[in-house]
N, C-alpha and C positions, 0 to 999 in steps of 0.2 A: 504494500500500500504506500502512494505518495502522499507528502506530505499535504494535507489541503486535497485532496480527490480522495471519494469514499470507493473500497470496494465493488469492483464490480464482478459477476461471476458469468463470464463471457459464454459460457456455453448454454451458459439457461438461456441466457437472452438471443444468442443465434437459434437455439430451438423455438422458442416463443415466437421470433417472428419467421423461422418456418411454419409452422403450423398456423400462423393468422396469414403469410401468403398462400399456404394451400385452400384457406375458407376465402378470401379475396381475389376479383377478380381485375387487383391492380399489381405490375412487378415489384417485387423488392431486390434490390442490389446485394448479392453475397457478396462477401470479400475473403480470402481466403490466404494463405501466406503460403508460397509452393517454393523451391528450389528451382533456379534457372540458368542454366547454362549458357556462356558466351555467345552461341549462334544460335538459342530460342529466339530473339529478340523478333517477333514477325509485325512489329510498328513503323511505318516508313521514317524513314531517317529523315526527312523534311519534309512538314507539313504544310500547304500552301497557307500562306498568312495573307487578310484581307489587307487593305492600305486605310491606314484612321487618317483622318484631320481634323483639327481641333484648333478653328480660328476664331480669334476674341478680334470684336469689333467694339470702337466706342463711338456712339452717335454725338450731336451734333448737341451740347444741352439741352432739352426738353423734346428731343428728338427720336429717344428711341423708339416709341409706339410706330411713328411713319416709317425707321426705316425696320422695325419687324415686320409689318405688313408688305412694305415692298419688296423684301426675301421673300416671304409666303407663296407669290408667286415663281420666285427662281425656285424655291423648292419643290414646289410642285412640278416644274419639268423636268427639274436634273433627277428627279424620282422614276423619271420614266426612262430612262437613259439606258443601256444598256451595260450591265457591272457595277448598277448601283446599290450600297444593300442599306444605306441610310442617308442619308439628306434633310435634315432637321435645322432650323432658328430659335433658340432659346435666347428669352430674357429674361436679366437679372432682376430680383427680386429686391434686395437690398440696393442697387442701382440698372433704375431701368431705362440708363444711357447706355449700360455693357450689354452687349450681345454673343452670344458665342453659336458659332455652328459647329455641327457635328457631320463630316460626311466619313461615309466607309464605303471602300471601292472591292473588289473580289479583288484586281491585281493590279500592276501597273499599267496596263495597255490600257483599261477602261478609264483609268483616273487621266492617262495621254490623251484619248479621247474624248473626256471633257472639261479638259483646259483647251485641246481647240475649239468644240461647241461652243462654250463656256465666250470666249476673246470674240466669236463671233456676234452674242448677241450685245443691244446699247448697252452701256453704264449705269448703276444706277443714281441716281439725281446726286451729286457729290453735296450736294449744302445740308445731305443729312446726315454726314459722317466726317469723324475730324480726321484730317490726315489725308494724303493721297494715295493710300494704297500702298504705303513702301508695307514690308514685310520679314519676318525672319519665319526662315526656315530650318527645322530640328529636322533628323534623323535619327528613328530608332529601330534597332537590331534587338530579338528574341537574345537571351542569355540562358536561359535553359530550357 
């Protein structure tokens, strides 16, 4: 027993919720602790990872309501885009001049695909946001 964690007597309770998945007709997750040898391993060695983005806009003082509306509709098209798997406009609650979008792409060709889309249609009204658009861009890599 650790210190601060009470007892547990792990086999009663794997039995227990065998027997309530046998009476239910929802899965339970066994977990099991097996011995694995170097070449068991049959998980692909890289898993395709979608592409986040995660941009903070600040509108224009008393502006952000106008320019979340006026994303609402960018969202709603880059939604339809193909390799899109989120496209969203949130505003801040504690400041609802901060806006942040969320988009996620399956890979990079699709996200290639609408930064051209994307340059092709107008701008949106720039007196509703401060700044011109300069930008920093992160990059991140999986670690384990």
């Amino acid at each position: 027993m650790t210190a601060g964690r009470p007892s547990v007597n792990r086999s009663s309770f794997i039995r227990s919720s065998r027997n309530e998945a046998a009476a239910s007709s929802s899965p339970i997750c066994y977990c099991s602790r097996r011995s694995k040898s170097a070449d068991d391993d049959t998980r692909p060695k890289e898993m395709p990872m979608s592409i986040r983005l995660v941009v903070t806009i600040t509108a224009t003082p008393g502006k952000g309501s106008e320019l979340a509306q006026a994303y609402k509709a960018r969202c709603a098209d880059a939604r339809k885009e193909p390799g899109c798997e989120q496209f969203e406009i949130f505003q801040g609650v504690a400041d609802p001049d901060r806006l942040t979008l969320l988009e996620r792409w399956t890979d990079k060709a699709a996200l290639d695909t609408h930064a051209k889309l994307n340059s092709t249609r107008p701008p949106l009204r720039p007196e509703l946001r401060v700044g011109n658009g300069e930008r920093e861009d992160y990059e991140y890599n999986r670690t384990r």
